[in-house]
C-alpha positions as CSV (number, residue, x, y, z in Angstrom):
1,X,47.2,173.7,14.9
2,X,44.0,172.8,12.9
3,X,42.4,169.7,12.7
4,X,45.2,167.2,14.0
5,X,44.0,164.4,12.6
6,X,43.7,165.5,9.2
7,X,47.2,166.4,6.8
8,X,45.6,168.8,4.7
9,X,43.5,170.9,8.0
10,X,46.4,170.7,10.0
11,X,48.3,173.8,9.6
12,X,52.1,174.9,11.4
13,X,52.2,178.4,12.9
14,X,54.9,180.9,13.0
15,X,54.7,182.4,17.1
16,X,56.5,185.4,18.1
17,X,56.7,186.8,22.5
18,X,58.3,190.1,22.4
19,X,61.2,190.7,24.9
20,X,59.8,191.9,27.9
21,X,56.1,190.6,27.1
22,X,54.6,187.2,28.3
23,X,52.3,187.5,25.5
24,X,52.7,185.5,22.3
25,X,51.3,186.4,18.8
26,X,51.5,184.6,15.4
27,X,51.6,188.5,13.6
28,X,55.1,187.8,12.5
29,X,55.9,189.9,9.6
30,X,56.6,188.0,6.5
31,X,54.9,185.2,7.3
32,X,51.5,185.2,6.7
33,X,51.0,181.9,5.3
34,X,50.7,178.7,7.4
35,X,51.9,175.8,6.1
36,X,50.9,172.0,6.1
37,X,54.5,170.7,5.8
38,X,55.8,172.2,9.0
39,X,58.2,174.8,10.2
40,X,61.9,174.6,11.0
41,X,63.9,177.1,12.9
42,X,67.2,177.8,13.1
43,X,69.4,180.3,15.2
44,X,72.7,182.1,16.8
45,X,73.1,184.8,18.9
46,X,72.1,187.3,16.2
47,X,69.9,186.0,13.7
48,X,66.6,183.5,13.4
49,X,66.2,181.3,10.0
50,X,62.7,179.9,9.5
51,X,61.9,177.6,7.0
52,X,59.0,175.8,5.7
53,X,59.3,171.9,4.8
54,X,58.1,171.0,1.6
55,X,54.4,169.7,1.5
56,X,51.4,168.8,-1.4
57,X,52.6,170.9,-4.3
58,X,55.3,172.5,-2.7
59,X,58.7,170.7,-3.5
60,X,61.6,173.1,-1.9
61,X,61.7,175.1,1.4
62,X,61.0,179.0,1.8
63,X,63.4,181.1,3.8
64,X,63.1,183.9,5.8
65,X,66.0,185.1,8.1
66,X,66.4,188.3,10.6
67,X,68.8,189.5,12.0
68,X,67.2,192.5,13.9
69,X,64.6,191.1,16.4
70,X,61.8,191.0,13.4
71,X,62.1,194.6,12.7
72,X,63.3,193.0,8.4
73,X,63.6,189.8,6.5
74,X,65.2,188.6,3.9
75,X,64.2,186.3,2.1
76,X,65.8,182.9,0.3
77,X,65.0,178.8,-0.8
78,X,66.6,175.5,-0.6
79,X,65.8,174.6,-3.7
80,X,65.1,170.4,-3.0
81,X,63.6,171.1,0.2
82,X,64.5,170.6,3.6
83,X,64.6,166.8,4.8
84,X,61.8,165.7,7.4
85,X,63.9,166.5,10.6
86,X,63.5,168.9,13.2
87,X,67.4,169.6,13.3
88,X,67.5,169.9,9.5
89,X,68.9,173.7,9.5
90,X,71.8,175.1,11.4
91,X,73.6,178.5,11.3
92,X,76.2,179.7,12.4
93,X,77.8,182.5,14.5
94,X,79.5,184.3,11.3
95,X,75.8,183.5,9.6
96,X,76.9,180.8,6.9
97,X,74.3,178.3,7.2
98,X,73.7,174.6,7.2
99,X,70.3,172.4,5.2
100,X,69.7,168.9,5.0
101,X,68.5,167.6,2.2
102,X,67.3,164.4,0.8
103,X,69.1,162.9,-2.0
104,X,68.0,160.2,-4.9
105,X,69.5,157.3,-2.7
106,X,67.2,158.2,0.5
107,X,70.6,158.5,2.5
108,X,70.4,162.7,2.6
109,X,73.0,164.8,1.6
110,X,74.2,168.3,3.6
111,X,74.8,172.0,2.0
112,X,76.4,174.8,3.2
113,X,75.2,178.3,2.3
114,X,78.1,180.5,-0.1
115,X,78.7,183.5,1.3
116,X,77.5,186.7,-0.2
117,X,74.4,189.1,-0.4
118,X,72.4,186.1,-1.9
119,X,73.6,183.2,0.0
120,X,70.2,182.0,0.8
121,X,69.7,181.2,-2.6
122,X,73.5,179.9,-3.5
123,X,73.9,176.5,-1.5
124,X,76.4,173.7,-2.6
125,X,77.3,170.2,-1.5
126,X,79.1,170.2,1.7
127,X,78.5,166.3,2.3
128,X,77.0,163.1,1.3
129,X,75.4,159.8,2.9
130,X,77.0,157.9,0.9
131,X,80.1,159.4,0.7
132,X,80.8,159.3,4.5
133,X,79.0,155.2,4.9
134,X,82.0,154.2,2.7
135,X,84.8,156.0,4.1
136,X,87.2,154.7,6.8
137,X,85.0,158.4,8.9
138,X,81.7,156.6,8.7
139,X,83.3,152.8,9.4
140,X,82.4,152.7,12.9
141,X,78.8,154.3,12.6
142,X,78.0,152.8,9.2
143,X,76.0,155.2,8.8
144,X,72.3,154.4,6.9
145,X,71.1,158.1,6.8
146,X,72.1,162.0,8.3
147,X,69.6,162.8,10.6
148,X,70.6,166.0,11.8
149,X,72.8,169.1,11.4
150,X,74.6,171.9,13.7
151,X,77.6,173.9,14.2
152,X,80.1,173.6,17.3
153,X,81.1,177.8,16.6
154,X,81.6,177.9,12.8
155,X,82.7,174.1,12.6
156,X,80.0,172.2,10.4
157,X,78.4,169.4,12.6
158,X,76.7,166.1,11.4
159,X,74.6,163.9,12.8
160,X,73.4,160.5,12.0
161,X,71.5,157.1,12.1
162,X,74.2,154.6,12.9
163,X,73.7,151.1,11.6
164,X,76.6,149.6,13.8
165,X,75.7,149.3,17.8
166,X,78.6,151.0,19.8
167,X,78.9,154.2,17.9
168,X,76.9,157.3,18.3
169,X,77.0,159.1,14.7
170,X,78.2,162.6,15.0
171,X,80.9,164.0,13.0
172,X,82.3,167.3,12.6
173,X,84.8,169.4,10.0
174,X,87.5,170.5,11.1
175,X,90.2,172.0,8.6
176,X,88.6,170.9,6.0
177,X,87.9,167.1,7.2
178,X,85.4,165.2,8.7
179,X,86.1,163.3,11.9
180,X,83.7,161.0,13.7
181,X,83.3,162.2,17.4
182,X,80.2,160.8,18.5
183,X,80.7,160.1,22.4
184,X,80.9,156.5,22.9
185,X,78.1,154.3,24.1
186,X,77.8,150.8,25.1
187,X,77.3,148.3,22.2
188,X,74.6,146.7,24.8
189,X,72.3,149.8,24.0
190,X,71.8,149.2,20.9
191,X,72.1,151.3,17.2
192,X,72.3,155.0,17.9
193,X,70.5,158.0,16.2
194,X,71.0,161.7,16.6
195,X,67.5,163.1,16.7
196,X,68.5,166.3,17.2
197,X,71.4,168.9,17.6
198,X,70.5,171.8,20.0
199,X,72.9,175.0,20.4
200,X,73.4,175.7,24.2
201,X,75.2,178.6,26.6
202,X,77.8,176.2,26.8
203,X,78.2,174.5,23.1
204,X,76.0,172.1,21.3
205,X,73.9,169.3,22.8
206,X,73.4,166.0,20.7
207,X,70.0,164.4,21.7
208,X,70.6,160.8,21.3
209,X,68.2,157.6,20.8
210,X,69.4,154.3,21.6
211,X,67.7,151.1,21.0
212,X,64.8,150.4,18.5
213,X,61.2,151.9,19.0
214,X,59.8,148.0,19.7
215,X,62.6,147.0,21.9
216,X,62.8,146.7,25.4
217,X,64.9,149.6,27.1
218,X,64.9,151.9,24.7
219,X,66.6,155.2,26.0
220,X,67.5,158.6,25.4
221,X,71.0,160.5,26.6
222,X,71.8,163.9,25.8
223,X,75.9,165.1,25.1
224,X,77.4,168.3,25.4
225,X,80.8,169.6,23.7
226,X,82.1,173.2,23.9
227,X,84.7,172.1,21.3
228,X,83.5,169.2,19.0
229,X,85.9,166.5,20.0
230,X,85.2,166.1,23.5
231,X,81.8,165.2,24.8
232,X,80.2,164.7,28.0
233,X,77.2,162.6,28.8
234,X,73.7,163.0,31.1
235,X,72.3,160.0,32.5
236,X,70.7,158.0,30.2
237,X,66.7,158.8,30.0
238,X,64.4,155.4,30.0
239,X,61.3,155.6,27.6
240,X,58.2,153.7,28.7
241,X,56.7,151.3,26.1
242,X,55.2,153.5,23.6
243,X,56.4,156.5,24.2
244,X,57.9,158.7,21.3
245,X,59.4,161.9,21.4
246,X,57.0,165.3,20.7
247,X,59.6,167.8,21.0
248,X,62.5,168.8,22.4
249,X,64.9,171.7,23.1
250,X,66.9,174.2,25.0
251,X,65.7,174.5,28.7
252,X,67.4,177.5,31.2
253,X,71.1,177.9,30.3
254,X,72.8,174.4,29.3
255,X,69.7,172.3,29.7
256,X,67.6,170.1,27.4
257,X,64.1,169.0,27.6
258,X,62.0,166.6,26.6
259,X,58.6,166.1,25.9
260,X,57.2,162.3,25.1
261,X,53.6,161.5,24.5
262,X,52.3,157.9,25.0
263,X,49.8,155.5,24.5
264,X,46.7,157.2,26.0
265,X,47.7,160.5,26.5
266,X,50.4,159.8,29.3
267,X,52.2,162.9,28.1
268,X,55.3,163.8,30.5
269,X,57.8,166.4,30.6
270,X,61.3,166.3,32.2
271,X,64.9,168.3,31.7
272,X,68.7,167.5,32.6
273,X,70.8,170.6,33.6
274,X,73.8,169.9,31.6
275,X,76.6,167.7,31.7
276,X,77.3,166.3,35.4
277,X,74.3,166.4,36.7
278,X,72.9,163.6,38.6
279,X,69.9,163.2,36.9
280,X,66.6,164.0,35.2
281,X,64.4,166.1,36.3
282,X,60.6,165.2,36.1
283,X,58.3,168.0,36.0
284,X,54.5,168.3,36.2
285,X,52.7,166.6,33.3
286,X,52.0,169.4,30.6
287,X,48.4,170.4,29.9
288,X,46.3,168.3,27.1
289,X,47.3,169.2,23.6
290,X,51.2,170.5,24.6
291,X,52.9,170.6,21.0
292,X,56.2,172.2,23.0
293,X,57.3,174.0,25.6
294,X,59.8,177.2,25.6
295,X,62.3,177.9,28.7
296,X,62.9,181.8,29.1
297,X,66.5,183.0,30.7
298,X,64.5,184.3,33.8
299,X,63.5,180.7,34.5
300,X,59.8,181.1,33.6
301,X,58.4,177.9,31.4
302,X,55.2,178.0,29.2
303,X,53.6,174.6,27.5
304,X,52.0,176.3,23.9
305,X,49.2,173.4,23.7
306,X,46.8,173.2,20.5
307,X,43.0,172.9,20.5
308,X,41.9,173.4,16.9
309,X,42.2,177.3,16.2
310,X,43.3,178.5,20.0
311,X,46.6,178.1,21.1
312,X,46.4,178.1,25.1
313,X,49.4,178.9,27.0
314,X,50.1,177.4,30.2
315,X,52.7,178.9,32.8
316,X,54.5,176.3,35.3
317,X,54.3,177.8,38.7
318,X,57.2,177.3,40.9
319,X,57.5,177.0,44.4
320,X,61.0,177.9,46.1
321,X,62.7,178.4,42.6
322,X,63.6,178.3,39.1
323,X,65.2,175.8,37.0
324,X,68.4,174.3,38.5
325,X,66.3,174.4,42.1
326,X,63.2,174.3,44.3
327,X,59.8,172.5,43.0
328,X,57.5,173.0,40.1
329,X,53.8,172.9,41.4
330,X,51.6,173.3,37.9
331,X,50.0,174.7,35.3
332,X,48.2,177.8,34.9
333,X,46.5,179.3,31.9
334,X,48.2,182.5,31.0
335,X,46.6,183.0,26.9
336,X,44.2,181.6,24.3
337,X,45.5,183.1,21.6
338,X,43.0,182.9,18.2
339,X,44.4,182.2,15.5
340,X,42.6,182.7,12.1
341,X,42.9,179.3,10.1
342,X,40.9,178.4,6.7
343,X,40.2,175.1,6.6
344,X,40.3,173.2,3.5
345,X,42.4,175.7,1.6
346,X,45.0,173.6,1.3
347,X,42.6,170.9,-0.6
């Protein structure tokens, strides 16, 4: 929120909806500090971790985690700071937890979380770049860089920027080893990258970019594995020139969503149901200023757009049903929510 187009006025806000309330509010209890660096979130079916990404004078990464709806935090730090990806934290269902890091090379390197009353603040080297590029692991991704980390139940999951077309970089530990289990894609599409690994009702999702940014075809596909080692694909999504990815997450159940913004404001905004289904799903194109959208388990789906110090929430109406069926007609305004921002404190 903030001044978008300047780093020091543009701040990243913490937003809480109640269960049972389609109101949202950004009084989240312990964090009353916005932050210019951004905001990470991790969580299982217990807990939410938040942390905050380095920025200006700020070299390592807050962290606040409940396990109680809110009610109390606790509070902790990666101490080199989080790297600049949205899947750089993961954690697990026992609550051992996953940060990626960068590391003097540039390649990134992955912690794990000790266990114990402190183990926000005790973190040691579960994995590096370089470590896993030169192994016979990393030999068919040739990996350049991590890009993205997750858990398939309490196995550690990686995920990466492949260097070598063919091979979609995601490994995983199991018994104490990594294996390389990306699901396989044509060499034709190009080098892969993982840009982000999204917990699901049915396992984790790998969002996956193939191609480069300037080439021709560029396209997304999305994998889902209840288990690690096996993987099943959605159709693959085709980019228009230009277009980037702005967010994306968990839509209703085992869905994904994406939202792309484009040269001129062409924003759009589609979803894919899981693995098997026949294709994407486009739906109405969010309201001006959409920074994401959130999908709620009885099907309803709000846009949270930015205009300076409001955040406006926009409802989708549906027509004959929720996600899975019947037809999305638009957007509605539900809230402008106010939110108190001090410009130029950050200077």
């Amino acid at each position: 929120m903030g001044h978008l187009d300047e780093p020091l006025n543009t701040f990243w806000q913490l937003m809480f909806q109640p269960v049972g309330s389609s109101s949202w509010s950004d009084r989240v209890e312990a964090t009353g500090v916005a932050t210019n660096g951004g905001i990470v979130l991790a969580a299982n079916a217990r807990s939410l971790l938040v942390a905050v990404r380095p920025s200006n004078k700020l070299t390592y990464s807050p962290l606040i985690l409940t396990t109680n709806a809110g009610h109390s935090w606790s509070t902790g730090l990666v101490e080199h700071g989080l790297a600049h990806m949205p899947s750089s934290l993961a954690i697990s269902p026992s609550g051992t937890a996953l940060a990626l890091t960068p590391s003097e090379d540039n390649v990134h390197e992955v912690l794990t979380s000790r266990p114990g009353p402190t183990y926000l603040l005790s973190w040691e080297t579960l994995l590096r770049g370089r470590e896993l590029a030169s192994s016979a692991v990393g030999r068919g991704c040739a990996p350049s860089s991590f890009s993205a980390v997750g858990y398939v139940g309490t196995s550690p999951v990686v995920g990466a920027v492949c260097g070598r077309a063919g091979a979609a970089g995601v490994f995983i530990q199991l018994k104490g080893h990594w294996t390389a289990v990306g699901p396989k894609v044509p060499p034709s599409t190009g080098t892969a990258e993982v840009i982000a690994l999204l917990p699901t009702s049915i396992g984790l999702a790998a969002v996956i970019e193939l191609g480069h940014p300037s080439a021709t075809g560029e396209r997304l596909l999305v994998a889902w594995s209840a288990n690690g080692t096996t993987w099943r694909s959605s159709s693959y999504f085709h980019l228009a020139a230009g277009q980037r990815v702005l967010s994306t997450g968990q839509a209703a159940g085992r869905g994904v969503f994406l939202l792309l913004t484009g040269p001129g404001g062409r924003d759009r905004l589609a979803e894919v149901d899981g693995p098997g289904a026949p294709t994407w799903r486009a739906l109405p194109a969010p309201p001006a200023g959409t920074q994401t959208v959130t999908f709620a388990r009885t099907g309803a789906v709000q846009a949270l757009a930015a205009n300076q110090s409001v955040m406006d929430v926009w409802d989708l109406t549906s027509g004959t049903g929720g996600a899975g069926g019947g037809s999305r007609t638009g957007w509605r305004k539900g809230q402008a929510l106010h939110v108190s921002i001090e410009y130029g404190s950050s200077s």
